[in-house]
OpenMM code with the backbone's topology and positions (N, CA, C; nanometers):
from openmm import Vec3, app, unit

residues = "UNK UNK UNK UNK UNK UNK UNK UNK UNK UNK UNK UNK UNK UNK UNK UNK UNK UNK UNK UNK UNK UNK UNK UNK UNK UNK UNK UNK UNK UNK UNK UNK UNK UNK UNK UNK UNK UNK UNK UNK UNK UNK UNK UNK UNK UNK UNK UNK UNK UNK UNK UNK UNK UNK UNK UNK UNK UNK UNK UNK UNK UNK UNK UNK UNK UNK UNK UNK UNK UNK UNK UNK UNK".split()
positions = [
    Vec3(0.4569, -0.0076, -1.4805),
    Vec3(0.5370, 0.0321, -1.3672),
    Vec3(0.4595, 0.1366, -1.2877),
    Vec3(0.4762, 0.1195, -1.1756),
    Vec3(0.4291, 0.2552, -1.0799),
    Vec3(0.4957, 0.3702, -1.0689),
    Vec3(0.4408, 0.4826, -1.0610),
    Vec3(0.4745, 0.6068, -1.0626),
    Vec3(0.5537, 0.6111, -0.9338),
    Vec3(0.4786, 0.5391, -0.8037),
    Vec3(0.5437, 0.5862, -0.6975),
    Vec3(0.6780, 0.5108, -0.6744),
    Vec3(0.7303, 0.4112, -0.7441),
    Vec3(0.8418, 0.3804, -0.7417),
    Vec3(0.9509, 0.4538, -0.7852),
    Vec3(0.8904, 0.5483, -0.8940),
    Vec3(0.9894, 0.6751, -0.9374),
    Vec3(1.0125, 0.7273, -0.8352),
    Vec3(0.9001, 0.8381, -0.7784),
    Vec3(0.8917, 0.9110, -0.6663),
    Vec3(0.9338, 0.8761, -0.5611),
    Vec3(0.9894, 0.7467, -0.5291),
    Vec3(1.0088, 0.6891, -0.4368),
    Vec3(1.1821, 0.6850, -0.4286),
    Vec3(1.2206, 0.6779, -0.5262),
    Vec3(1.3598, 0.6708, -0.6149),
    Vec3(1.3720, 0.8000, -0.5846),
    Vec3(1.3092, 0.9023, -0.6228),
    Vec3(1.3745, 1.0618, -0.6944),
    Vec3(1.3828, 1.1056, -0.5485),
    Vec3(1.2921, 1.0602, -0.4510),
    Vec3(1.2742, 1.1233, -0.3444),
    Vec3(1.4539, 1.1276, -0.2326),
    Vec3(1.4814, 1.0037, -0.2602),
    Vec3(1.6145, 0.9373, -0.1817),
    Vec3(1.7085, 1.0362, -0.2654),
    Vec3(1.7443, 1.0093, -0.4406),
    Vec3(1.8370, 1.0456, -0.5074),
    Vec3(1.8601, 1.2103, -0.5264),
    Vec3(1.7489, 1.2976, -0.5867),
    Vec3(1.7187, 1.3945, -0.5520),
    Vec3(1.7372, 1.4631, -0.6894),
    Vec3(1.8137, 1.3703, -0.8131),
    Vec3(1.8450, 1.4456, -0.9528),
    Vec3(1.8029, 1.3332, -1.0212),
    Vec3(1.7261, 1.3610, -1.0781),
    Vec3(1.6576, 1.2598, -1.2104),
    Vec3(1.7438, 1.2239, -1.3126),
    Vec3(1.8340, 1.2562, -1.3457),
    Vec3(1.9370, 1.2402, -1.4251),
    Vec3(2.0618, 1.1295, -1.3540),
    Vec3(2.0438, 1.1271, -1.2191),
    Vec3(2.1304, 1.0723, -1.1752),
    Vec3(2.0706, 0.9311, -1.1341),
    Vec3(1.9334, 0.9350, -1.0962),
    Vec3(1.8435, 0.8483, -1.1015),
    Vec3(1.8289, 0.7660, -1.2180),
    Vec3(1.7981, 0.8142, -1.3144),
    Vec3(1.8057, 0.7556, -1.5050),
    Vec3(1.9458, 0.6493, -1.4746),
    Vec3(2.0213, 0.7265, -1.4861),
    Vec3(2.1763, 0.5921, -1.5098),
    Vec3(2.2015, 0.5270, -1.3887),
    Vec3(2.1359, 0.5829, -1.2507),
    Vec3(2.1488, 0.4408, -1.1666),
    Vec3(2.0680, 0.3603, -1.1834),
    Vec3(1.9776, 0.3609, -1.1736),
    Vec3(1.8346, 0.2986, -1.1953),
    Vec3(1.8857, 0.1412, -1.3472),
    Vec3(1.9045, 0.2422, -1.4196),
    Vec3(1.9842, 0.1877, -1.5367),
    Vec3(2.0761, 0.0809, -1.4811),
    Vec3(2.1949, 0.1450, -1.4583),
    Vec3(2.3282, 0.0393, -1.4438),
    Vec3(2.2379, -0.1075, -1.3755),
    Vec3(2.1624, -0.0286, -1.2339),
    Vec3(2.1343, -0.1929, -1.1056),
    Vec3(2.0613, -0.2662, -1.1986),
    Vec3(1.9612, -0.2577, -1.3048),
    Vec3(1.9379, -0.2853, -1.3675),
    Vec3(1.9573, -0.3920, -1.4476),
    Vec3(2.0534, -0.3222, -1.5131),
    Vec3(2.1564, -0.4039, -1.6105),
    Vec3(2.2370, -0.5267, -1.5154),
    Vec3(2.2784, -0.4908, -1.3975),
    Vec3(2.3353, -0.5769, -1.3316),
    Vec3(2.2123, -0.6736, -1.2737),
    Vec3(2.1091, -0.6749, -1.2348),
    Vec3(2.0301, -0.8017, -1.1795),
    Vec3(1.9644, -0.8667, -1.3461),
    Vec3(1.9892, -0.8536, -1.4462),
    Vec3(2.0020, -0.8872, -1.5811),
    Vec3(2.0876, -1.0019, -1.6405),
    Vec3(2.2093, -0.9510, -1.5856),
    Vec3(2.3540, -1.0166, -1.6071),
    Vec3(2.3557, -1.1107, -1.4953),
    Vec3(2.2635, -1.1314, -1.3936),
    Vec3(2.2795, -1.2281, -1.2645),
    Vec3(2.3065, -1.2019, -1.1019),
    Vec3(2.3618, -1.0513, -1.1097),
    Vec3(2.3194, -1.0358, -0.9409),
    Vec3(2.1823, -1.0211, -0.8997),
    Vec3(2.1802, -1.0911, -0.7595),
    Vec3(2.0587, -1.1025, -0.7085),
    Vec3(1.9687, -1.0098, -0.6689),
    Vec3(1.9043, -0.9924, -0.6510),
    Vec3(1.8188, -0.8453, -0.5838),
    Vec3(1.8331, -0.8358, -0.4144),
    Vec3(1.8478, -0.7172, -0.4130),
    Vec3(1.8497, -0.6775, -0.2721),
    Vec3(1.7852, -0.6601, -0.1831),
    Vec3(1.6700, -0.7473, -0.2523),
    Vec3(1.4981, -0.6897, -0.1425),
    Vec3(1.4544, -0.8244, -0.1717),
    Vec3(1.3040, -0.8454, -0.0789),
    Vec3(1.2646, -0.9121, -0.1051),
    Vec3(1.1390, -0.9266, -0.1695),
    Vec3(1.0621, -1.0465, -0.2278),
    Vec3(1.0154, -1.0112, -0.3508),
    Vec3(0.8711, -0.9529, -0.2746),
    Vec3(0.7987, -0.8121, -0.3417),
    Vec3(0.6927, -0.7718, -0.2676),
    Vec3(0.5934, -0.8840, -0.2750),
    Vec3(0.4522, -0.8695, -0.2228),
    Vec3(0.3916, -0.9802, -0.1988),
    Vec3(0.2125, -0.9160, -0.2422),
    Vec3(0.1502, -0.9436, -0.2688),
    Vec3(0.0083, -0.8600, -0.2880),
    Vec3(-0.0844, -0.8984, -0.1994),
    Vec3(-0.1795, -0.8193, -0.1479),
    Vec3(-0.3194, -0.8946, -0.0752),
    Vec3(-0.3005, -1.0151, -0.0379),
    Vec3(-0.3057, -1.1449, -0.0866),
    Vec3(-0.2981, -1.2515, -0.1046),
    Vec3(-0.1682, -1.3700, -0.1097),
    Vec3(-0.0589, -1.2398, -0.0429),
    Vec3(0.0320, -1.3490, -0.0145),
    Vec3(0.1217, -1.3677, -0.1543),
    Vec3(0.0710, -1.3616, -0.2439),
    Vec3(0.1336, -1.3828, -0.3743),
    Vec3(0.2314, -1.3141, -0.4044),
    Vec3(0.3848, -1.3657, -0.4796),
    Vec3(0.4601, -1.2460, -0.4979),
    Vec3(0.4556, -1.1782, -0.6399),
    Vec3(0.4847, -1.0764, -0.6545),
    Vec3(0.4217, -1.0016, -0.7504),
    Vec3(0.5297, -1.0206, -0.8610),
    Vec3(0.5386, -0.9877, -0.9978),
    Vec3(0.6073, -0.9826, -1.0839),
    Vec3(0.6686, -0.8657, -1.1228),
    Vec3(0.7822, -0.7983, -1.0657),
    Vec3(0.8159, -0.7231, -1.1166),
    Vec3(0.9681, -0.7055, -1.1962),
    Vec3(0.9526, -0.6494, -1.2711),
    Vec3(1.0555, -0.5876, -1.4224),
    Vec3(1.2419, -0.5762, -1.3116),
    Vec3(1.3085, -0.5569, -1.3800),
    Vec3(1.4354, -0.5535, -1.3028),
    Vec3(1.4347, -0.3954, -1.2950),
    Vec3(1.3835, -0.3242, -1.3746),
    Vec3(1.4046, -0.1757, -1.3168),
    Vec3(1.3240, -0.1768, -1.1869),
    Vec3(1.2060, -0.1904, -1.1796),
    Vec3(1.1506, -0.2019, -1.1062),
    Vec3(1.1898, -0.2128, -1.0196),
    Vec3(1.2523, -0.3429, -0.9514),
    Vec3(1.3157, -0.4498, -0.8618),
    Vec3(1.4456, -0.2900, -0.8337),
    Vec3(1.5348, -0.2606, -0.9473),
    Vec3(1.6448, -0.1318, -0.9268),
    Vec3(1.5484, 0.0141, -0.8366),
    Vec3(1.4130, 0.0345, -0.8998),
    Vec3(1.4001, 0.1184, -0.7929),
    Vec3(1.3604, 0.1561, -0.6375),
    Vec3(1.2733, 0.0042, -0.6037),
    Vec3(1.2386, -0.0405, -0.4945),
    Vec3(1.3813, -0.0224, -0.4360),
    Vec3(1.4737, -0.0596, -0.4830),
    Vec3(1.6471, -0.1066, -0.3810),
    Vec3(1.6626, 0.0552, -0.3654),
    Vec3(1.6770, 0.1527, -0.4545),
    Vec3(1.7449, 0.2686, -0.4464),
    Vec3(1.6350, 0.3220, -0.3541),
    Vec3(1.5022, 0.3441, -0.3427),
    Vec3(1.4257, 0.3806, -0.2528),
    Vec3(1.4282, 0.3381, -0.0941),
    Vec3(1.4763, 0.2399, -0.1204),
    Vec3(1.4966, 0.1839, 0.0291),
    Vec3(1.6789, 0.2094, 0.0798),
    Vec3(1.7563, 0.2543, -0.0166),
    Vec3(1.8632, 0.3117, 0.0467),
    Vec3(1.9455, 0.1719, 0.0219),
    Vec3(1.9480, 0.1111, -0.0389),
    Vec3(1.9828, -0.0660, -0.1011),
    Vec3(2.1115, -0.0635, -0.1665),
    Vec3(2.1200, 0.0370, -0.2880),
    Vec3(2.2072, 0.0765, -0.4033),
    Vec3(2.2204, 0.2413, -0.3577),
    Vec3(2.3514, 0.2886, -0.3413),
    Vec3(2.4150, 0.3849, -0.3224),
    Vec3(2.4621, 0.4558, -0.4432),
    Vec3(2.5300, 0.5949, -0.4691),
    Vec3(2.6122, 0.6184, -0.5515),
    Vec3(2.7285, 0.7348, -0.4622),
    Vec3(2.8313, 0.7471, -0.5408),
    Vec3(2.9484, 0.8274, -0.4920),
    Vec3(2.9335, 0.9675, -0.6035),
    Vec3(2.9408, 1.0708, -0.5966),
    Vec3(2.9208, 1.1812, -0.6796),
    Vec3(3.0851, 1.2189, -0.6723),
    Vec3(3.1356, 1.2177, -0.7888),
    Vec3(3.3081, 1.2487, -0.8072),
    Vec3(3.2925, 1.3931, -0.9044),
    Vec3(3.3584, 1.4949, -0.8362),
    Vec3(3.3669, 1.6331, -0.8751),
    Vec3(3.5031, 1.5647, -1.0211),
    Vec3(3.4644, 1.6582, -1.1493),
    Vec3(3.5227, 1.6395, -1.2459),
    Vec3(3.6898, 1.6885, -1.2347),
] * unit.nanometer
topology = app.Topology()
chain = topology.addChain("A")
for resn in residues:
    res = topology.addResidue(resn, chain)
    for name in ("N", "CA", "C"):
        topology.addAtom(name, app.Element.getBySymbol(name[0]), res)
């Protein structure tokens, strides 16, 4: 995995902790069968690349794709 997909993630979300279990859940959900929200990146050559479903979860949260609601306890 790439680093800058973290950074890319932490940068939008802003708490790593909150990042961990979203990252997680979208995850789990394009796993179970929802589709991804992006499209698939492509390399040099046109080719699309293979990437992991976290992966695929942090590209979406970096691009503002997957949201969260913060609920005071």
């Amino acid at each position: 995995m790439e680093n800058s997909y973290i950074a890319n993630a932490l940068e939008v979300i802003g708490d790593k902790n909150v990042l961990v279990n979203l990252a997680a859940k979208r995850a789990s959900q394009i796993n179970k069968g929802d589709h991804p929200l992006i499209d698939t990146p492509r390399d040099a050559h046109n080719r699309p690349l293979v990437l992991s479903t976290l992966e695929i979860a942090l590209i979406e949260i970096a691009e503002g794709k997957v949201t969260f609601e913060h609920i005071e306890a």
